[in-house]
PDB file of N, CA, C and O in Angstrom:
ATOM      1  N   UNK A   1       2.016 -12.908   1.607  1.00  0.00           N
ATOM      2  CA  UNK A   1       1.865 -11.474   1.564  1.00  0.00           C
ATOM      3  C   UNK A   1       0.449 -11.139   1.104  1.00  0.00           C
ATOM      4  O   UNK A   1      -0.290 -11.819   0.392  1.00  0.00           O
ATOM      5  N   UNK A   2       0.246 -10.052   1.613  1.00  0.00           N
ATOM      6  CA  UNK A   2      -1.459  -9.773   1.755  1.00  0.00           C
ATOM      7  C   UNK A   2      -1.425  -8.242   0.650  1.00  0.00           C
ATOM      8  O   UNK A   2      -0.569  -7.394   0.904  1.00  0.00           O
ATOM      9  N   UNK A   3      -2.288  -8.037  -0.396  1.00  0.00           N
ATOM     10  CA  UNK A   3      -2.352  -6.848  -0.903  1.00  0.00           C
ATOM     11  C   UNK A   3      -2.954  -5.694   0.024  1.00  0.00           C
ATOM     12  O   UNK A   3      -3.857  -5.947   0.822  1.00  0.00           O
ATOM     13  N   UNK A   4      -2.522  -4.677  -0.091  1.00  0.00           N
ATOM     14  CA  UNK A   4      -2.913  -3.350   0.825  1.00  0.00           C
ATOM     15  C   UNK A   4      -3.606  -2.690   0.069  1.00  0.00           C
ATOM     16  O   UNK A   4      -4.836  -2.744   0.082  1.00  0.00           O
ATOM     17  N   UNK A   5      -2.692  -1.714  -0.977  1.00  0.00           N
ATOM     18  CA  UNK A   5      -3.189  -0.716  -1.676  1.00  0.00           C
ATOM     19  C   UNK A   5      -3.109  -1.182  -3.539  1.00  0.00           C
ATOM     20  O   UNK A   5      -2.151  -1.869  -3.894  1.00  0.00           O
ATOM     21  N   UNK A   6      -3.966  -0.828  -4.396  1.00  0.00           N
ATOM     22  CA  UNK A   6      -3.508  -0.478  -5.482  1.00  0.00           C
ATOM     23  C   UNK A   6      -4.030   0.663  -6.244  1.00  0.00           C
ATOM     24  O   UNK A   6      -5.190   0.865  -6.605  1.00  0.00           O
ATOM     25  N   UNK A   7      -3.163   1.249  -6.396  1.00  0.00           N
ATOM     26  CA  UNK A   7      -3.414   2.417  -7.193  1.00  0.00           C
ATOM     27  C   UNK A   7      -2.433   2.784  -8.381  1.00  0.00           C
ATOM     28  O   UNK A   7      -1.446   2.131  -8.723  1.00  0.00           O
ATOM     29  N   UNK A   8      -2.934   4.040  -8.980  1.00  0.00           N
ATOM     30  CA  UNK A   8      -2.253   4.363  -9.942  1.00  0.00           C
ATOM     31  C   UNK A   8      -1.169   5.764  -9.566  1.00  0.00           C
ATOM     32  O   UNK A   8      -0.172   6.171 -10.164  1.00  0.00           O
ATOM     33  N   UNK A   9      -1.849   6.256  -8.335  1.00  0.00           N
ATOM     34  CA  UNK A   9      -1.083   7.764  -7.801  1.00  0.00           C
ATOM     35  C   UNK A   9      -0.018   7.545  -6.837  1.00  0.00           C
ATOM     36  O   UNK A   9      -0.303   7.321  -5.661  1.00  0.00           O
ATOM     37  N   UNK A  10       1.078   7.586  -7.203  1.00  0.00           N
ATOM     38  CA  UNK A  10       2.060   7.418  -6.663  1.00  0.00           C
ATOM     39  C   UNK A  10       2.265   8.451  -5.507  1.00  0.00           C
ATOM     40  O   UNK A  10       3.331   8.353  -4.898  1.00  0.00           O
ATOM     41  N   UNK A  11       1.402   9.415  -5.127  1.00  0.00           N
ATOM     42  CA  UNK A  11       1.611  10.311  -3.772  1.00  0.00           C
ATOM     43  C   UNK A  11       1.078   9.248  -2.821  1.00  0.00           C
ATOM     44  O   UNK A  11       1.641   8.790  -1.826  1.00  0.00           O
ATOM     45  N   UNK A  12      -0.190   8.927  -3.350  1.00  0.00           N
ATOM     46  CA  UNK A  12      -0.599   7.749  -2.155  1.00  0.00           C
ATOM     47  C   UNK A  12      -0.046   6.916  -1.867  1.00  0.00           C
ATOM     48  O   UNK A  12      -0.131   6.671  -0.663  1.00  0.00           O
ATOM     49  N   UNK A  13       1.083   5.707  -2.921  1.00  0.00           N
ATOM     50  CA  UNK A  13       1.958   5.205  -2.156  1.00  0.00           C
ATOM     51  C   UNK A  13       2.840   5.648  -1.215  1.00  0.00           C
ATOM     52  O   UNK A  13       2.916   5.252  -0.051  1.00  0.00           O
ATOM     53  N   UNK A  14       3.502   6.478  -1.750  1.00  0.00           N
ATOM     54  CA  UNK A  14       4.765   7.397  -0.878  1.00  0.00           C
ATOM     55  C   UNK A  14       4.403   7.030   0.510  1.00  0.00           C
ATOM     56  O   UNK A  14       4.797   6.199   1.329  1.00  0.00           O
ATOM     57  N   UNK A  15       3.443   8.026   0.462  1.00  0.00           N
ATOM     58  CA  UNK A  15       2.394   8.338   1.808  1.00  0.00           C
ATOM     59  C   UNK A  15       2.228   6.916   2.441  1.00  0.00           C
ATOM     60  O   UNK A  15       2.792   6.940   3.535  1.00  0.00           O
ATOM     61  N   UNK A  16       1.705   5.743   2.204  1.00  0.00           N
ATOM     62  CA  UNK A  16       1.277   5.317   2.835  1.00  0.00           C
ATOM     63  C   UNK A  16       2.942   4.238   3.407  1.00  0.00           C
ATOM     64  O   UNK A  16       3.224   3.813   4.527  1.00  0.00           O
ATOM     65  N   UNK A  17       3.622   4.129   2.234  1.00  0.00           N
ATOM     66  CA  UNK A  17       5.105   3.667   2.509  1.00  0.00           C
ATOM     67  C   UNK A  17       5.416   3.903   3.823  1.00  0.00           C
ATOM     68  O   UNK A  17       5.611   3.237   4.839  1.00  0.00           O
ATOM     69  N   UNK A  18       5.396   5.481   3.370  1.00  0.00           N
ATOM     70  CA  UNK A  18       6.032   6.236   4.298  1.00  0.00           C
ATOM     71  C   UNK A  18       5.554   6.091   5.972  1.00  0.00           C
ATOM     72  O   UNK A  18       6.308   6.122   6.944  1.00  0.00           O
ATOM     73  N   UNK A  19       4.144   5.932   5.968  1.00  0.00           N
ATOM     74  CA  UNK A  19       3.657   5.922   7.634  1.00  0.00           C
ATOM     75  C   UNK A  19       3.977   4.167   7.882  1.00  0.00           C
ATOM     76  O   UNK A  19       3.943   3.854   9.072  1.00  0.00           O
ATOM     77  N   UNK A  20       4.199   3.320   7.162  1.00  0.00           N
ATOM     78  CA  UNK A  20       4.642   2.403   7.281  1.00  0.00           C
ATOM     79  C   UNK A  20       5.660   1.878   8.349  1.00  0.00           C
ATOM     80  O   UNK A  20       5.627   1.218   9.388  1.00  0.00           O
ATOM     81  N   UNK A  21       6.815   2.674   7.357  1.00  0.00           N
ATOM     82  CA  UNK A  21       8.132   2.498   7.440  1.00  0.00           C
ATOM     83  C   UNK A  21       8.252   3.542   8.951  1.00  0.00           C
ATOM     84  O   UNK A  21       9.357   3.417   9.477  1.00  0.00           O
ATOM     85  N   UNK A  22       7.535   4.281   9.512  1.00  0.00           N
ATOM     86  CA  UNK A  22       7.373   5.248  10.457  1.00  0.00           C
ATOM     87  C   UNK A  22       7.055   4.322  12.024  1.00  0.00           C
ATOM     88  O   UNK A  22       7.398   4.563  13.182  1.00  0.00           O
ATOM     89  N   UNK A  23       6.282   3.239  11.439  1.00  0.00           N
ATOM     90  CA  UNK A  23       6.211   2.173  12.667  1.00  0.00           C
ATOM     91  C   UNK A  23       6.790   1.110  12.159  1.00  0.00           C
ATOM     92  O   UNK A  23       5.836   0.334  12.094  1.00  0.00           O
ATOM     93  N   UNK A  24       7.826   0.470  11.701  1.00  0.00           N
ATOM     94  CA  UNK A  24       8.574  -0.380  11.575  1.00  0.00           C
ATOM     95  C   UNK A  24       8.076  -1.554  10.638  1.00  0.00           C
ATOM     96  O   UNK A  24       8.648  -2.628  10.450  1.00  0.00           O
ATOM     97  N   UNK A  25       7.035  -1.169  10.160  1.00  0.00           N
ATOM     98  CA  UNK A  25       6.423  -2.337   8.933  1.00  0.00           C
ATOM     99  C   UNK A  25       6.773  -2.462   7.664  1.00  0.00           C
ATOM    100  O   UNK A  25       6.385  -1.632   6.842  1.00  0.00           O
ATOM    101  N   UNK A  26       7.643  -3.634   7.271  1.00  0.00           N
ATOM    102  CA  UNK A  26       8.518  -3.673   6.099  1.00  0.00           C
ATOM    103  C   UNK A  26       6.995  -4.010   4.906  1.00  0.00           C
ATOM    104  O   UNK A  26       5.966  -4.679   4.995  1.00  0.00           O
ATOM    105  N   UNK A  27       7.609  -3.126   3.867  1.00  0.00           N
ATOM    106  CA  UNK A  27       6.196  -3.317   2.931  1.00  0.00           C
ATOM    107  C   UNK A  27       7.058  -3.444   1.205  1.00  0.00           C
ATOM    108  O   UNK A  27       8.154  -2.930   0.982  1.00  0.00           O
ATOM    109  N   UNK A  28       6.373  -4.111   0.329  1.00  0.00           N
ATOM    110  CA  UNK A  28       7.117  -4.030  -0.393  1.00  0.00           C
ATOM    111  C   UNK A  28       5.791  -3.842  -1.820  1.00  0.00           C
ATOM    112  O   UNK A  28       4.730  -4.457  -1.926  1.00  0.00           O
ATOM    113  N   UNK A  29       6.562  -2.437  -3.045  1.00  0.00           N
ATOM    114  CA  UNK A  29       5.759  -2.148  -3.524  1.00  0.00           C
ATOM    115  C   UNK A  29       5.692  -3.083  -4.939  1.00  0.00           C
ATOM    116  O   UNK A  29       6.586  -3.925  -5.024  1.00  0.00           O
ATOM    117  N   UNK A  30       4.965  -3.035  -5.775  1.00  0.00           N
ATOM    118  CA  UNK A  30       5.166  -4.240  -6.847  1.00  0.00           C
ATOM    119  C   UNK A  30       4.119  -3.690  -7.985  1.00  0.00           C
ATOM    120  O   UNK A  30       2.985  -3.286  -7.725  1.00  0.00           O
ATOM    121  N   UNK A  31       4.810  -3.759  -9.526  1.00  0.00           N
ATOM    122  CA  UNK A  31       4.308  -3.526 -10.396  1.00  0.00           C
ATOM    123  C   UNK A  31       4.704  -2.318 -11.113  1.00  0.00           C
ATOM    124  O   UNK A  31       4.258  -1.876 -12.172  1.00  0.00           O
ATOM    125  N   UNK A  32       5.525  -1.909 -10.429  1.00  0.00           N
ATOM    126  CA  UNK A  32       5.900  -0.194 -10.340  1.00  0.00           C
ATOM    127  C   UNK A  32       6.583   0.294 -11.794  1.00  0.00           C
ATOM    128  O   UNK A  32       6.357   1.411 -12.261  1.00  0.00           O
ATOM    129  N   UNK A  33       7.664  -0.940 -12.606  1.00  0.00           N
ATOM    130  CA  UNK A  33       7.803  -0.357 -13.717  1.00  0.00           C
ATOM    131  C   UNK A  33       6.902  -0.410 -14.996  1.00  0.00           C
ATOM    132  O   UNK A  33       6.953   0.141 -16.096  1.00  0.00           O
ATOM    133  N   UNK A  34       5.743  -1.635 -14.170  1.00  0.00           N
ATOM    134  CA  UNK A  34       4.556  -2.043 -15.488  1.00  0.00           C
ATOM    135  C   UNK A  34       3.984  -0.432 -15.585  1.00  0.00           C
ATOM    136  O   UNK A  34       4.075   0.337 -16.541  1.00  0.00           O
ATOM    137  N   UNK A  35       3.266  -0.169 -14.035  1.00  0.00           N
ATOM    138  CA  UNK A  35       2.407   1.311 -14.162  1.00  0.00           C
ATOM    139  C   UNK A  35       3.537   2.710 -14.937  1.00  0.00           C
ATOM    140  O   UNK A  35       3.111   3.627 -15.639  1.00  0.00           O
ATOM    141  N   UNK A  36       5.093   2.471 -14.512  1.00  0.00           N
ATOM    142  CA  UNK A  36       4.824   3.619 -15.068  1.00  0.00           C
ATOM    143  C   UNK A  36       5.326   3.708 -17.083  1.00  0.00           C
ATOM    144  O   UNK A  36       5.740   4.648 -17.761  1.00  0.00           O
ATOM    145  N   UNK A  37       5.052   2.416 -17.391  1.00  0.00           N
ATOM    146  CA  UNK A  37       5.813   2.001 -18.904  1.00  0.00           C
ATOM    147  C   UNK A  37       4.351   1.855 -19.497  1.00  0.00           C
ATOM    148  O   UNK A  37       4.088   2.247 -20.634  1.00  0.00           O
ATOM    149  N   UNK A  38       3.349   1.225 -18.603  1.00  0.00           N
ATOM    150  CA  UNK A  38       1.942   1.610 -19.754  1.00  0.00           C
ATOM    151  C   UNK A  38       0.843   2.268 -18.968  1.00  0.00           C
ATOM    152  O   UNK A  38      -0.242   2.176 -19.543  1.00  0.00           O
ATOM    153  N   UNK A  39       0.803   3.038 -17.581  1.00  0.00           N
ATOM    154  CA  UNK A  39       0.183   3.972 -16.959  1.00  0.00           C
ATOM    155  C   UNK A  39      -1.208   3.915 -16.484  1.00  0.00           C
ATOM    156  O   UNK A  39      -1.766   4.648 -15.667  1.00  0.00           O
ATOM    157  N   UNK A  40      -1.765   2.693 -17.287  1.00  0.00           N
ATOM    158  CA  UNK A  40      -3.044   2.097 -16.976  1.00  0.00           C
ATOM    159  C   UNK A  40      -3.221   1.193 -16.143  1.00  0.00           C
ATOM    160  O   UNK A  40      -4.341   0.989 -15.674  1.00  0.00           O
ATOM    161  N   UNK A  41      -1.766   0.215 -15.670  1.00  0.00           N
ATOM    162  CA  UNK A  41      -1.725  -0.273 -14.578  1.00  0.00           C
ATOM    163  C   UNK A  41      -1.483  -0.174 -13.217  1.00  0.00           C
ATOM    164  O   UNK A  41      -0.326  -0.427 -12.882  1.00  0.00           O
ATOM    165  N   UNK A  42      -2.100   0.064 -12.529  1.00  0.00           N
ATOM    166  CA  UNK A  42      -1.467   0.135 -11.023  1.00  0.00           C
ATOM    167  C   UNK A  42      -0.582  -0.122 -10.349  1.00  0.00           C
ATOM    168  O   UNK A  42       0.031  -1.154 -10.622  1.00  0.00           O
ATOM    169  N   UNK A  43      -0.219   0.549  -9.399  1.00  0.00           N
ATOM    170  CA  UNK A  43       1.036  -0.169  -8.426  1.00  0.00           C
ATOM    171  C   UNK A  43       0.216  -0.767  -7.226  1.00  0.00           C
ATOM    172  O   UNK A  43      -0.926  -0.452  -6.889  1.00  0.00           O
ATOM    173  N   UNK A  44       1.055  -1.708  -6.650  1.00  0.00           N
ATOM    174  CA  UNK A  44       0.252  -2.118  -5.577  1.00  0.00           C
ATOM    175  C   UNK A  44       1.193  -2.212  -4.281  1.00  0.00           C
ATOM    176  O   UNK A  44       2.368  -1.907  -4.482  1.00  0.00           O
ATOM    177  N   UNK A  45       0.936  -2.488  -3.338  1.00  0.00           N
ATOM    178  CA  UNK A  45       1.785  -2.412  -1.888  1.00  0.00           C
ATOM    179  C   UNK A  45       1.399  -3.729  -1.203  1.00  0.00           C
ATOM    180  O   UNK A  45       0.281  -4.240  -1.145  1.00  0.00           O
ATOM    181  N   UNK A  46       2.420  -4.117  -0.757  1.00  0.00           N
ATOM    182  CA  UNK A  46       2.047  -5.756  -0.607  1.00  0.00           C
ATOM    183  C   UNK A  46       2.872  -5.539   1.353  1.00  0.00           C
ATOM    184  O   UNK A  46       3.745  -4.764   1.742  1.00  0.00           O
ATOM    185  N   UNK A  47       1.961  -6.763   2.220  1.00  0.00           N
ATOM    186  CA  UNK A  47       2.570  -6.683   3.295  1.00  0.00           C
ATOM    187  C   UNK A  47       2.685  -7.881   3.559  1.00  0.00           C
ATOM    188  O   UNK A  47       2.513  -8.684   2.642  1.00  0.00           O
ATOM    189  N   UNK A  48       3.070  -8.442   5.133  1.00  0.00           N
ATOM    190  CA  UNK A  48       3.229  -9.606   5.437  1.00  0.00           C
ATOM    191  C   UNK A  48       1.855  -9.890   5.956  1.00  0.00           C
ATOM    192  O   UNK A  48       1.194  -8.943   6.382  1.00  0.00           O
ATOM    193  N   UNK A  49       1.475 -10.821   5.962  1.00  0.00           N
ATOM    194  CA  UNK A  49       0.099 -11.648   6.809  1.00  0.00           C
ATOM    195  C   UNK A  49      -0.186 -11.178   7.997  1.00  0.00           C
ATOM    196  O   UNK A  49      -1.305 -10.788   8.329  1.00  0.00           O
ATOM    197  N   UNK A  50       0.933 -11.189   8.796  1.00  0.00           N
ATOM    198  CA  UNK A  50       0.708 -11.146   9.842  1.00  0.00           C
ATOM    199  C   UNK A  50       0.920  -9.419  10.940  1.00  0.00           C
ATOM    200  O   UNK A  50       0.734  -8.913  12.046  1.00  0.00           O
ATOM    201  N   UNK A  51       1.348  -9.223   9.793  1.00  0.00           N
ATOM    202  CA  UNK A  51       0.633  -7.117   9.927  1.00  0.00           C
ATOM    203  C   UNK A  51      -0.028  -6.992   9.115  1.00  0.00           C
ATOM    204  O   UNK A  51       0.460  -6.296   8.224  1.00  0.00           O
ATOM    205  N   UNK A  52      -0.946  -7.322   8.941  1.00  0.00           N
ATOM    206  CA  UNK A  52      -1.950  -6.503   8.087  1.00  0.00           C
ATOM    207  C   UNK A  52      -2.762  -5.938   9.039  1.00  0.00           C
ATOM    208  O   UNK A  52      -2.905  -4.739   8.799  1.00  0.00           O
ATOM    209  N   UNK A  53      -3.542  -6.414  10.330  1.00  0.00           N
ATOM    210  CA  UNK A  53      -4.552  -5.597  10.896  1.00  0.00           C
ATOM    211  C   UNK A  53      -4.085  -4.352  11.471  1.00  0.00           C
ATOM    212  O   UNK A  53      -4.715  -3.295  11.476  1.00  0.00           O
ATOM    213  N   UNK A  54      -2.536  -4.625  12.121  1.00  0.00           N
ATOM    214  CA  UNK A  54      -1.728  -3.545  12.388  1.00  0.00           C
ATOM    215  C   UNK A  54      -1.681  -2.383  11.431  1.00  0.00           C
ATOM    216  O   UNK A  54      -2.005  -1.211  11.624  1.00  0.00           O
ATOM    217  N   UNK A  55      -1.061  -3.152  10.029  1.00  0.00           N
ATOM    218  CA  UNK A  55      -1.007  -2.423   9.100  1.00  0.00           C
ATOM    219  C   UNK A  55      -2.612  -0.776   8.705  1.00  0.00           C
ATOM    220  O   UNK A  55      -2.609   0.429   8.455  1.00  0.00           O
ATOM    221  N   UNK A  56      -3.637  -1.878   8.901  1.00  0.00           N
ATOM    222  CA  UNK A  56      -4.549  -0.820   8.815  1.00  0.00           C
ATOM    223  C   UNK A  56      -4.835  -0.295   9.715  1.00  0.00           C
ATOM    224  O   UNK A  56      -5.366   0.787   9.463  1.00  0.00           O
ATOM    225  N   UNK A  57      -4.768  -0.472  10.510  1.00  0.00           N
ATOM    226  CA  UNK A  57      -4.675   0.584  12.154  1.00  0.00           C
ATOM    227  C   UNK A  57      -3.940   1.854  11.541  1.00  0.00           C
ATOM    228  O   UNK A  57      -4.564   2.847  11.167  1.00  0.00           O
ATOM    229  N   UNK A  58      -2.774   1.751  11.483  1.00  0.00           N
ATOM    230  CA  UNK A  58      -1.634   2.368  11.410  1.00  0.00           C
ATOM    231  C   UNK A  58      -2.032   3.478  10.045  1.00  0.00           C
ATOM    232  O   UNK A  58      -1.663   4.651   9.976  1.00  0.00           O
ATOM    233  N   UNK A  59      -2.868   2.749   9.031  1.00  0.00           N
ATOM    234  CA  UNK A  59      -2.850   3.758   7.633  1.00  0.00           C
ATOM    235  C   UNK A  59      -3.911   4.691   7.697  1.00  0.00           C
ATOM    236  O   UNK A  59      -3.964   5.843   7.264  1.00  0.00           O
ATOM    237  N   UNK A  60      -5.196   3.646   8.632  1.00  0.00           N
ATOM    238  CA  UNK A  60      -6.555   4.719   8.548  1.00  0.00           C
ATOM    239  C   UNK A  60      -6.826   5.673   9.696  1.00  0.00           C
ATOM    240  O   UNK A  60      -7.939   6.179   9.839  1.00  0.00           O
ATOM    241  N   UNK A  61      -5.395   6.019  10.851  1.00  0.00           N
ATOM    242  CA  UNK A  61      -5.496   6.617  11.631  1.00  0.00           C
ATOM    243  C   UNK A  61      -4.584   7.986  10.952  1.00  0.00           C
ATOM    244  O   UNK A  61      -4.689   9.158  11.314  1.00  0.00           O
ATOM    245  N   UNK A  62      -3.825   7.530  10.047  1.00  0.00           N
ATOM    246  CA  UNK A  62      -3.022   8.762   9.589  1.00  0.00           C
ATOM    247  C   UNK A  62      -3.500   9.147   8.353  1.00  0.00           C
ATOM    248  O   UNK A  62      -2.837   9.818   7.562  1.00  0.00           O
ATOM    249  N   UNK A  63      -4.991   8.623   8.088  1.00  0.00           N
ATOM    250  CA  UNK A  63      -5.383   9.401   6.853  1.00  0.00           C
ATOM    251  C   UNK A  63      -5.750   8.638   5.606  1.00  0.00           C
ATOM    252  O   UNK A  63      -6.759   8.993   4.997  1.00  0.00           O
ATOM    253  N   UNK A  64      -5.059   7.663   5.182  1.00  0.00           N
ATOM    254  CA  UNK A  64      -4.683   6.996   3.823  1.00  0.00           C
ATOM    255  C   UNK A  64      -6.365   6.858   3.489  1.00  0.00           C
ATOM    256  O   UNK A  64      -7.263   6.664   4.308  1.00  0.00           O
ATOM    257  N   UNK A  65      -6.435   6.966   2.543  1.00  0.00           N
ATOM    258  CA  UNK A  65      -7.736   6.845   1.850  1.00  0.00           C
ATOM    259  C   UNK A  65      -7.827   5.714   0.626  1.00  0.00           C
ATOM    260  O   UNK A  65      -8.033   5.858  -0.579  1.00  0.00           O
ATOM    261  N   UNK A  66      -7.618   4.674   1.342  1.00  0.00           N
ATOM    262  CA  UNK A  66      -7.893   3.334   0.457  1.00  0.00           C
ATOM    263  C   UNK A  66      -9.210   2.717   0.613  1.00  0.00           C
ATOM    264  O   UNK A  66     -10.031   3.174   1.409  1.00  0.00           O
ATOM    265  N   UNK A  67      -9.417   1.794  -0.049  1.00  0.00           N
ATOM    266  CA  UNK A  67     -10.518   1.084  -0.113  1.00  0.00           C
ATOM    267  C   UNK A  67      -9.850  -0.482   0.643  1.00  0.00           C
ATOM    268  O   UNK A  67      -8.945  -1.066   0.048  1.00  0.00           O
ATOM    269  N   UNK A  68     -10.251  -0.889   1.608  1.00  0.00           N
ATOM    270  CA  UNK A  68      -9.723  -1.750   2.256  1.00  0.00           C
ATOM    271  C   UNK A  68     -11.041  -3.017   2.544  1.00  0.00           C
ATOM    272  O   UNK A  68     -11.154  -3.774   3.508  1.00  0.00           O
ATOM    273  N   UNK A  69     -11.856  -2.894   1.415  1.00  0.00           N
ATOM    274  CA  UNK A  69     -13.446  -3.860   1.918  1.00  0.00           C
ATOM    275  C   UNK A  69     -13.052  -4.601   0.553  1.00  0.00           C
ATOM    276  O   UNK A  69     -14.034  -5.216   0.137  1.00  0.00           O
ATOM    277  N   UNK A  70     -12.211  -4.709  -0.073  1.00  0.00           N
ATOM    278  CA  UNK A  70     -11.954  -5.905  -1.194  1.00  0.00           C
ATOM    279  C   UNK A  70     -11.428  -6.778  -1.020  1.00  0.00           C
ATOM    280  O   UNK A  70     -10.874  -7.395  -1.930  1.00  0.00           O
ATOM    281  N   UNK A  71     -11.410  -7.224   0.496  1.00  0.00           N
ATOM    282  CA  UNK A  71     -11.113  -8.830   0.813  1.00  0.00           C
ATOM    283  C   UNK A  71      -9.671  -9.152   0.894  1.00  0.00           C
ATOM    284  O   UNK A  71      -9.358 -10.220   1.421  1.00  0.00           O
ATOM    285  N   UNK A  72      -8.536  -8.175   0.331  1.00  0.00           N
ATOM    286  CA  UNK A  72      -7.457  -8.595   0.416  1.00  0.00           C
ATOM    287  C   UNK A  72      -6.533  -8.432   2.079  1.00  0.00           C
ATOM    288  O   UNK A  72      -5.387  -8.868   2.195  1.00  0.00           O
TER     289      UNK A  72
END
């Protein structure tokens, strides 16, 4: 599994879940009760290997505003 997103704003996950799950890409989010029990940590969105280029097709045509040049 390849990291996508991490953040701390949970609209941006939703969102990006959400256009996900809109083209059939199972994604799974992780960290979610660390960020919201000490708030300084992020959540992150994890995919399979082998959608990921799909995967960003799919997020930076509907908007998502990640940073996607950190190699993951």
């Amino acid at each position: 599994m390849k990291e996508l997103i991490r953040t701390q704003d949970p609209t941006v996950m939703l969102y990006a879940k959400t256009v996900l799950d809109g083209v059939g890409i199972t994604s799974f989010e992780v960290d979610v009760n660390m960020s919201n029990l000490y708030g300084v940590l992020p959540r992150r969105l994890l995919v399979i290997d082998q959608d990921f280029d799909k995967v960003l097709d799919a997020l930076m045509s509907n908007g998502v505003d990640a940073d996607f040049s950190n190699g993951y």
